[in-house]
Z-matrix of the N, CA and C atoms (Angstrom, degrees):
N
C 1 1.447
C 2 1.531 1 109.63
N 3 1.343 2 116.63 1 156.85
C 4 1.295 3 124.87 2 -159.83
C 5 1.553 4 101.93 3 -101.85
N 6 1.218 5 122.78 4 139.61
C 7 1.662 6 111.50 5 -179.81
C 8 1.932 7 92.38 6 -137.11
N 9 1.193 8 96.31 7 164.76
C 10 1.581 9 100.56 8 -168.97
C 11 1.846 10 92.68 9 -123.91
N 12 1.737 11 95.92 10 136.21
C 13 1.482 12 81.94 11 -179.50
C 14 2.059 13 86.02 12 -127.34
N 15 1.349 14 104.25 13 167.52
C 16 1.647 15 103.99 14 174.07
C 17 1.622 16 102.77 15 -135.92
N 18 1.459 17 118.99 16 76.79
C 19 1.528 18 98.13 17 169.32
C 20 1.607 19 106.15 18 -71.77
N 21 1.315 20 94.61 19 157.42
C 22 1.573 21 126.26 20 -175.69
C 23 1.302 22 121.73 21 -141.70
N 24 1.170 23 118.46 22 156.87
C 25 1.610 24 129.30 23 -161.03
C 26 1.751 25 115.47 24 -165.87
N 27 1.176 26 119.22 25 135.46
C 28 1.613 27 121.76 26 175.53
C 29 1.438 28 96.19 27 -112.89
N 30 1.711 29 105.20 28 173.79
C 31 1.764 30 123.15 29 -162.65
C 32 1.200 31 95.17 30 -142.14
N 33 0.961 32 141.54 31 156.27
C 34 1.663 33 141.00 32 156.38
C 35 1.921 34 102.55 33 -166.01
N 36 1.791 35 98.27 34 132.76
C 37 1.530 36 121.40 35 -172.07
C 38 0.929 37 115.65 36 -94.29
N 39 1.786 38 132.52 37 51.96
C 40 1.251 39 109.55 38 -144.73
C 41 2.098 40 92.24 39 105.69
N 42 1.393 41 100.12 40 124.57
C 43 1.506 42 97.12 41 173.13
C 44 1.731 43 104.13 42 -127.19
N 45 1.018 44 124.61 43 98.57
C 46 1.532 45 144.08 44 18.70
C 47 1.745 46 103.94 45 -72.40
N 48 1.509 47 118.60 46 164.78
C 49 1.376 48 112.23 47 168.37
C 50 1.368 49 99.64 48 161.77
N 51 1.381 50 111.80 49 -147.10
C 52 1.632 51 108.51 50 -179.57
C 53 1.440 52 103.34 51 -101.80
N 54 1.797 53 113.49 52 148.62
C 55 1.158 54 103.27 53 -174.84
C 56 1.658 55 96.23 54 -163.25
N 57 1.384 56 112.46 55 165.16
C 58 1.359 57 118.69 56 -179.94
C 59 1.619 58 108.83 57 -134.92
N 60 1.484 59 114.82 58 173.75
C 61 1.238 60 103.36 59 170.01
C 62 1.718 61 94.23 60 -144.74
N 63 1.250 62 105.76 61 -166.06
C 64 1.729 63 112.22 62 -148.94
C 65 1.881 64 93.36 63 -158.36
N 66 1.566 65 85.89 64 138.49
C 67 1.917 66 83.92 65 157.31
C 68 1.752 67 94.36 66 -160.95
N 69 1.215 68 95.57 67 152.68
C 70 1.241 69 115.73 68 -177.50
C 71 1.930 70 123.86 69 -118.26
N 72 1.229 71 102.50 70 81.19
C 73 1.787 72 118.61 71 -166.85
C 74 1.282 73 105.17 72 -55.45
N 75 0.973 74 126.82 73 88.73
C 76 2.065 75 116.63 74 156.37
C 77 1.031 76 119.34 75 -103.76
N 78 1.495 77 109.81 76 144.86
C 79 1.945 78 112.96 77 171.70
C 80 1.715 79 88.96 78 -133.44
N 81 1.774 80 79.93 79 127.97
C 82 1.593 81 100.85 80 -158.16
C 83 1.530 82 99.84 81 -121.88
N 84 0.831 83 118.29 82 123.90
C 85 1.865 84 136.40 83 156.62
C 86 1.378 85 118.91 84 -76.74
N 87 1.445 86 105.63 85 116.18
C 88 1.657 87 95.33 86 -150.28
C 89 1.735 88 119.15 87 31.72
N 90 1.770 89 100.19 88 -132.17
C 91 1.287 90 105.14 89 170.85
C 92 1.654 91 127.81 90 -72.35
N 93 1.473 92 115.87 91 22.97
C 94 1.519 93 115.37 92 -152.47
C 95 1.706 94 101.09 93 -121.14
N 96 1.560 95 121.85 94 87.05
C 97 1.332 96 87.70 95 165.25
C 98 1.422 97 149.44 96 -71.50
N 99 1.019 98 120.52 97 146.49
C 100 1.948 99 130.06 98 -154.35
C 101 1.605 100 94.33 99 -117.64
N 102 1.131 101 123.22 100 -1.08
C 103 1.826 102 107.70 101 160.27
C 104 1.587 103 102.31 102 168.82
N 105 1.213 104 118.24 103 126.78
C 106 1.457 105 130.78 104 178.36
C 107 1.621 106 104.16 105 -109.65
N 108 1.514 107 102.13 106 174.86
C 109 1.605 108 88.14 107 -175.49
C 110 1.928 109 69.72 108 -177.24
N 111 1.588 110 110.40 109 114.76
C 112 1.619 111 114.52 110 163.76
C 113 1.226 112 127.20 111 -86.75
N 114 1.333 113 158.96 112 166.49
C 115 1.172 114 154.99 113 -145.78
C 116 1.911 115 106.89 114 -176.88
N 117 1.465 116 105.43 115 134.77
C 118 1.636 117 90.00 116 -171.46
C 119 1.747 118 90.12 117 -154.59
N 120 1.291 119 120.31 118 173.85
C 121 1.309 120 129.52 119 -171.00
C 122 1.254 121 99.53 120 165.92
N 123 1.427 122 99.90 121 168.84
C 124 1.999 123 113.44 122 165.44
C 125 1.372 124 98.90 123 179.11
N 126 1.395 125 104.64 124 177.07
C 127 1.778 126 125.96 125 176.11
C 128 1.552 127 114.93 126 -125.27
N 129 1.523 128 117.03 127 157.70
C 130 1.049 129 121.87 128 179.00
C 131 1.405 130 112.69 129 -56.74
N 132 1.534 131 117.95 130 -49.72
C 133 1.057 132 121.25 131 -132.59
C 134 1.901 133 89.61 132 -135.22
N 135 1.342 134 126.73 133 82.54
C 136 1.795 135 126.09 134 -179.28
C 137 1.166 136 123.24 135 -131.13
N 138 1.488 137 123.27 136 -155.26
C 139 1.479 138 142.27 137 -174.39
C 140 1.132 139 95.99 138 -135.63
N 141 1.089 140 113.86 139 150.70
C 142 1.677 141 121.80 140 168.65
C 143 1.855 142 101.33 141 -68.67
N 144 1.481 143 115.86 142 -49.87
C 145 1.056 144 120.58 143 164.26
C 146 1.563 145 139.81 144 -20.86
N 147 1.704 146 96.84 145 -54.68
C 148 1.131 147 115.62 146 166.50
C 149 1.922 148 117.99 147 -85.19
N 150 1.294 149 131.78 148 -3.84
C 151 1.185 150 128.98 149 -177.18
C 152 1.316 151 82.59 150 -96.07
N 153 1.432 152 142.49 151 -58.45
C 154 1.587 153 129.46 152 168.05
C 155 1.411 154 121.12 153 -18.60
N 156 1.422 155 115.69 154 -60.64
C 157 1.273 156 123.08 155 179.77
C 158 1.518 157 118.12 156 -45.53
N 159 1.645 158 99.40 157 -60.75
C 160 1.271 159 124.68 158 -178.24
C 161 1.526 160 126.02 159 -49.02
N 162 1.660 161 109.38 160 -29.58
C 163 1.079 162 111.52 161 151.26
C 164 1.340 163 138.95 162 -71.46
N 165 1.053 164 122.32 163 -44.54
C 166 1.862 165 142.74 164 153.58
C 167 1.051 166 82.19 165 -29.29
N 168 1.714 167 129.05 166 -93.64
C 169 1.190 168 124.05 167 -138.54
C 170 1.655 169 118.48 168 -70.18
N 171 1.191 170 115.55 169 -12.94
C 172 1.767 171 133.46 170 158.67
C 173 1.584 172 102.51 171 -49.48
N 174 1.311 173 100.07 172 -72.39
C 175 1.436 174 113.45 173 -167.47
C 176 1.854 175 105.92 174 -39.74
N 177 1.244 176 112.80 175 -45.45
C 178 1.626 177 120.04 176 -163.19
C 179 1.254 178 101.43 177 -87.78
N 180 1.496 179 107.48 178 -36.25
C 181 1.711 180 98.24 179 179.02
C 182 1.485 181 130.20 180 -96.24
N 183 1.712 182 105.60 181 26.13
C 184 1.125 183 133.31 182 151.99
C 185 1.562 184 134.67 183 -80.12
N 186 1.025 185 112.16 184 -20.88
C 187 1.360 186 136.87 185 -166.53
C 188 1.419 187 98.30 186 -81.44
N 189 1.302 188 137.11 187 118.98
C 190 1.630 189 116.25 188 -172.88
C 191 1.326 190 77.24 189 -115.63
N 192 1.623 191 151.97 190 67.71
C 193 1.766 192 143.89 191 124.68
C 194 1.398 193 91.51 192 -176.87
N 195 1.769 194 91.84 193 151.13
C 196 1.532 195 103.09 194 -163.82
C 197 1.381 196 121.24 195 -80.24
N 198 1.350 197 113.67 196 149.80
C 199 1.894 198 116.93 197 -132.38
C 200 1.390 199 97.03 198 -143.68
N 201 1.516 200 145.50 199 145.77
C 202 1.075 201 137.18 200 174.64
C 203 1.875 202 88.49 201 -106.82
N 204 1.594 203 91.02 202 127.41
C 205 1.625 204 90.66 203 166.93
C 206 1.244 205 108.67 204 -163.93
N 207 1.444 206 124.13 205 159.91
C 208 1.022 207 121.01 206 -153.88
C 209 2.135 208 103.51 207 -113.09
N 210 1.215 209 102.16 208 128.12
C 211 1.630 210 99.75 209 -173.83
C 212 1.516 211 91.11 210 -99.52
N 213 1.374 212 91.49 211 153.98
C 214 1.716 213 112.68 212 -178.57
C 215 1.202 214 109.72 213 -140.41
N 216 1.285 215 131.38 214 117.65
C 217 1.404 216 149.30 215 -145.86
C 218 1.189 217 113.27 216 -122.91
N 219 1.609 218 153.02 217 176.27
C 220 1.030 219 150.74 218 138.43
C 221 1.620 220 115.82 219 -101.89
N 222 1.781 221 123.19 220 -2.09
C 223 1.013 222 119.13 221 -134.34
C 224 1.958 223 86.55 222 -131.15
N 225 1.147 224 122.44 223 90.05
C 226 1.799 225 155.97 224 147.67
C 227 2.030 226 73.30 225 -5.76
N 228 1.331 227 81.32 226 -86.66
C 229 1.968 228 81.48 227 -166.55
C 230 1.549 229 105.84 228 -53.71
N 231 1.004 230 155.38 229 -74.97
C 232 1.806 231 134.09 230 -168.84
C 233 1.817 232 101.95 231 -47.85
N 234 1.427 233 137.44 232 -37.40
C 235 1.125 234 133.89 233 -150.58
C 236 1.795 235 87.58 234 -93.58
N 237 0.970 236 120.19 235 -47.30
C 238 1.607 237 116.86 236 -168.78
C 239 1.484 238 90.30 237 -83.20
N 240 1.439 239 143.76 238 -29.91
C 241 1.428 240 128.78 239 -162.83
C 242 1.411 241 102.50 240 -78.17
N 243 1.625 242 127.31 241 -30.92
C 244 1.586 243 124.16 242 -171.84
C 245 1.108 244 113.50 243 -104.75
N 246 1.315 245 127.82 244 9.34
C 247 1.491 246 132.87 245 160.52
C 248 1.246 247 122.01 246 -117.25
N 249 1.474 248 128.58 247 0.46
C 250 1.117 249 141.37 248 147.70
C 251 1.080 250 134.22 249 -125.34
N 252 1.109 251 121.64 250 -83.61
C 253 2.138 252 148.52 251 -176.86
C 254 2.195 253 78.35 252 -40.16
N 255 1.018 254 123.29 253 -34.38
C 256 1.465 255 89.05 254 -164.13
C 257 1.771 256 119.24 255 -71.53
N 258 1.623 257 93.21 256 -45.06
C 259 1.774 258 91.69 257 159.65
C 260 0.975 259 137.93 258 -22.30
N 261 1.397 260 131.53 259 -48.60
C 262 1.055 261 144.93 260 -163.93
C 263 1.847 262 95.58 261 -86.74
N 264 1.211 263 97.36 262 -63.01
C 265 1.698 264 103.37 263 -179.24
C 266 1.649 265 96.62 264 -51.53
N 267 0.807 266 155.62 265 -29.60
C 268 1.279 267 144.39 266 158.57
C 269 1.055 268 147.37 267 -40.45
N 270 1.485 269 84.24 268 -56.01
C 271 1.830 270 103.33 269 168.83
C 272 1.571 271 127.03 270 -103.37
N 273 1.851 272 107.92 271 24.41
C 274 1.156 273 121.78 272 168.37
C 275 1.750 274 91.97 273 -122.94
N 276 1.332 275 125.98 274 38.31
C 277 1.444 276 100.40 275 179.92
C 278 1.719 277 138.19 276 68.20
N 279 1.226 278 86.89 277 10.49
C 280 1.786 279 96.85 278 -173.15
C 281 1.782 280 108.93 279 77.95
N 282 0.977 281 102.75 280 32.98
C 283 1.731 282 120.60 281 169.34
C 284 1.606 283 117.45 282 -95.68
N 285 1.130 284 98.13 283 151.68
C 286 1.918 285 87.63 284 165.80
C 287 1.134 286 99.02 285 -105.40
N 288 1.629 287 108.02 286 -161.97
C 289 1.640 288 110.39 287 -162.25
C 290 1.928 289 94.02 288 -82.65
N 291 1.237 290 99.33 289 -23.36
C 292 1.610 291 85.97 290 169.80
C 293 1.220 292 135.10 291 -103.29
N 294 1.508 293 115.68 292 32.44
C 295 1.699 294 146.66 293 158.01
C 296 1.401 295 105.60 294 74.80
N 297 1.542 296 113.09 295 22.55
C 298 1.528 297 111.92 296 143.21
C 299 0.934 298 156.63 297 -72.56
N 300 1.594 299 145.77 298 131.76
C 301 1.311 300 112.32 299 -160.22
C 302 1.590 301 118.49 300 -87.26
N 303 1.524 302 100.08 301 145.61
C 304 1.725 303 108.38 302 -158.86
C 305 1.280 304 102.62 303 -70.60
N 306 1.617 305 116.02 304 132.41
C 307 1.412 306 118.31 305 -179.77
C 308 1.157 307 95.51 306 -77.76
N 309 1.828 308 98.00 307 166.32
C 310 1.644 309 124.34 308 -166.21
C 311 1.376 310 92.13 309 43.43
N 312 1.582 311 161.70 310 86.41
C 313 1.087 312 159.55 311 70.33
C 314 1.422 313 124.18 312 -3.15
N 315 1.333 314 118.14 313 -51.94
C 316 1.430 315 125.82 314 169.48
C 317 1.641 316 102.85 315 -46.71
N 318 1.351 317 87.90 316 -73.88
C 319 1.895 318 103.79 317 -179.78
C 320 1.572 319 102.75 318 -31.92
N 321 1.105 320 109.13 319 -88.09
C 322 1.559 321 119.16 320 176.64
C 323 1.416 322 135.32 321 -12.99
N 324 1.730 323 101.70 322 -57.14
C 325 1.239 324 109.46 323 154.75
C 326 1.486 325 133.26 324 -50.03
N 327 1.454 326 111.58 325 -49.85
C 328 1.961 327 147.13 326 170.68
C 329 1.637 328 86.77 327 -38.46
N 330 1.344 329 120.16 328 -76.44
C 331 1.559 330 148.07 329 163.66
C 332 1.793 331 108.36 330 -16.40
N 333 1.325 332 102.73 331 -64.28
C 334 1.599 333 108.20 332 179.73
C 335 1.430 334 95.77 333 -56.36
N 336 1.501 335 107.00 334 -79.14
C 337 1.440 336 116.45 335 -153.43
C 338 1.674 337 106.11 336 -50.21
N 339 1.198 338 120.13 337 -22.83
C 340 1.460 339 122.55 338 177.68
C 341 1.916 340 112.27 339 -66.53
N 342 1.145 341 108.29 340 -33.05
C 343 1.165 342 122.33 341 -148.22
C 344 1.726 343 83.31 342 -104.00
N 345 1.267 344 133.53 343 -46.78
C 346 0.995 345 106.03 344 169.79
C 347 1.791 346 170.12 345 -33.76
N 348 1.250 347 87.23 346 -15.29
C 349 1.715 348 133.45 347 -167.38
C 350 1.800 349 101.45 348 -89.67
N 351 1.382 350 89.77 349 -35.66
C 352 1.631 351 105.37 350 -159.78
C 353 1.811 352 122.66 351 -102.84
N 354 1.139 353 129.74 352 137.21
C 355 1.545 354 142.32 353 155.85
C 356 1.436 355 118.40 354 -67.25
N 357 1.546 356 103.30 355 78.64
C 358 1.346 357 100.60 356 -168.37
C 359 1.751 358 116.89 357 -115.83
N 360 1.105 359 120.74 358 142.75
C 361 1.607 360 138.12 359 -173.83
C 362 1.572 361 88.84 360 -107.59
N 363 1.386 362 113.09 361 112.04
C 364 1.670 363 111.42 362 158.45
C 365 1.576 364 107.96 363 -88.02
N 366 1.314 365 144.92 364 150.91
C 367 1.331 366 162.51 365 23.99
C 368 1.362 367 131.05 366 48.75
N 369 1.439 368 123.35 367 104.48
C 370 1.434 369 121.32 368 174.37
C 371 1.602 370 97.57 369 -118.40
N 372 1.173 371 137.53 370 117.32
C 373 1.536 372 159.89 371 -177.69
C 374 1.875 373 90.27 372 -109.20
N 375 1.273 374 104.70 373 130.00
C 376 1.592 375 113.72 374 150.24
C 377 1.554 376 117.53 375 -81.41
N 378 1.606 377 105.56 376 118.00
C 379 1.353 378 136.87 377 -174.71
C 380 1.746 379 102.43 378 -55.56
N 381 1.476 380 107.22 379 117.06
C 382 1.941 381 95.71 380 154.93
C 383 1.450 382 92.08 381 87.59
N 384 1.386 383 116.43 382 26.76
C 385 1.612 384 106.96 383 170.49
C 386 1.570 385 98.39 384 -139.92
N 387 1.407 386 120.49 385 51.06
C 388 1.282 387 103.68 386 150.12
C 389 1.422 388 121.19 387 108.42
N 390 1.789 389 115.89 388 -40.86
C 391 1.085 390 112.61 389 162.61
C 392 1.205 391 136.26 390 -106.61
N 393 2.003 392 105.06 391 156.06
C 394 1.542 393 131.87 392 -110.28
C 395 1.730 394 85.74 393 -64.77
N 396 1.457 395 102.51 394 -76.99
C 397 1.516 396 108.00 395 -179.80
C 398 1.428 397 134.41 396 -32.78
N 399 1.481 398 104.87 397 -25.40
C 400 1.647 399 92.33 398 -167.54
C 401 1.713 400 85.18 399 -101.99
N 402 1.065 401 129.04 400 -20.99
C 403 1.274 402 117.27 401 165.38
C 404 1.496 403 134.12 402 -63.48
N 405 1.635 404 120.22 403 -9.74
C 406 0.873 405 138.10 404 162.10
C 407 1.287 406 130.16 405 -75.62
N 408 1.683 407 99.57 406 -40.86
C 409 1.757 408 113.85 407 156.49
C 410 1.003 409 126.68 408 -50.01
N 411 1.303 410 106.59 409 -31.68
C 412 1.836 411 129.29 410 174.39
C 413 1.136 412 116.01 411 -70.53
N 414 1.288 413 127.41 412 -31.50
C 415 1.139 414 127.14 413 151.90
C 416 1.070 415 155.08 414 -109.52
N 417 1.649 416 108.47 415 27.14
C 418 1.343 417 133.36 416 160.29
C 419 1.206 418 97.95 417 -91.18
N 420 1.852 419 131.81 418 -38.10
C 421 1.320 420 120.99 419 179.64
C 422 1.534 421 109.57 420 -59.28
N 423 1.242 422 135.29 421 -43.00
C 424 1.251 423 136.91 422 -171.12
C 425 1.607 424 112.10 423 -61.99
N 426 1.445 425 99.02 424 -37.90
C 427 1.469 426 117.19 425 171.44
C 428 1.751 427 116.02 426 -52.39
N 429 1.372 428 87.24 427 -56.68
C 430 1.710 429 87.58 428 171.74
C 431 1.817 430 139.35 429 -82.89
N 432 1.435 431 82.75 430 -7.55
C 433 1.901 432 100.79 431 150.21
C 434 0.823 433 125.84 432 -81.83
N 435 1.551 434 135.07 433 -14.35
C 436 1.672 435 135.39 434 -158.20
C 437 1.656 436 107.85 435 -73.63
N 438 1.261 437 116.30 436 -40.42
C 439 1.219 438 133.98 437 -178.44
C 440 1.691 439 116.95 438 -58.82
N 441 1.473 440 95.98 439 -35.00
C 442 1.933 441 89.33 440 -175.67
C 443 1.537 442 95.90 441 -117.09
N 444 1.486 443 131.56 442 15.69
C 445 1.244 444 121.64 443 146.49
C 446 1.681 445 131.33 444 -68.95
N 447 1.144 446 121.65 445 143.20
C 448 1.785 447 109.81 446 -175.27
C 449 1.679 448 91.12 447 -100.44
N 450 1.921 449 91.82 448 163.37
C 451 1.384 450 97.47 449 175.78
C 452 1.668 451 117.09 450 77.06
């Protein structure tokens, strides 16, 4: 059986600054992938935070019919923010527990509504240690910063 995986990754030059993010689409048979497809972008002006997001939310809003797949992240905050911290931000109005409003909210929301459609298994991988895929994300994110970096 065919399973779809999306590692993802954000970049940031300077946090805020220029930054890109990266995802890397496989649908894998067992250990065999049977079709990849890379994806890259960035902004002048970001968060590393938010190029995290931005990838996730690439990855899902790529999918044109709803797909069980599993995203693999490097990023504690996107992986702990959509399986938990968002509930709560939900049902306080986009507040935190201390009635602030939750940064990247826009994102977040973009993030929900993306994720909604979808059967998804999140993934937290440690970033910069080696493995193949998320290092590849890493460097599609870098890929998609190169452009609004100077110099």
């Amino acid at each position: 059986m065919t399973e779809l995986y999306a590692y993802t990754d954000g970049a940031c030059s300077g946090n805020p600054g220029p930054g890109g993010w990266g995802v890397l689409l496989q649908a894998k048979d067992g250990d065999t992938v049977v079709k990849e497809r890379e994806l890259s972008g960035g902004a002048a002006q970001t968060t590393n935070n938010q190029m995290e997001m931005m990838a996730a939310i690439t990855a899902l809003e790529t999918l044109t019919q709803p797909t069980k797949i599993t995203i693999v992240t490097d990023s504690t905050y996107v992986k702990n923010g959509v399986t938990g911290w968002i509930f709560g931000w939900k049902k306080n109005g986009w507040k935190t527990a201390a009635k602030k409003p939750v940064k990247n909210a826009e994102l977040w929301q973009r993030l929900d509504a993306a994720q909604a459609r979808h059967d998804i298994t999140w993934e937290w991988v440690k970033g910069h240690a080696g493995h193949p895929e998320n290092e590849r994300a890493d460097e599609l994110a870098r890929a998609g910063m190169k452009p609004f970096k100077s110099g």
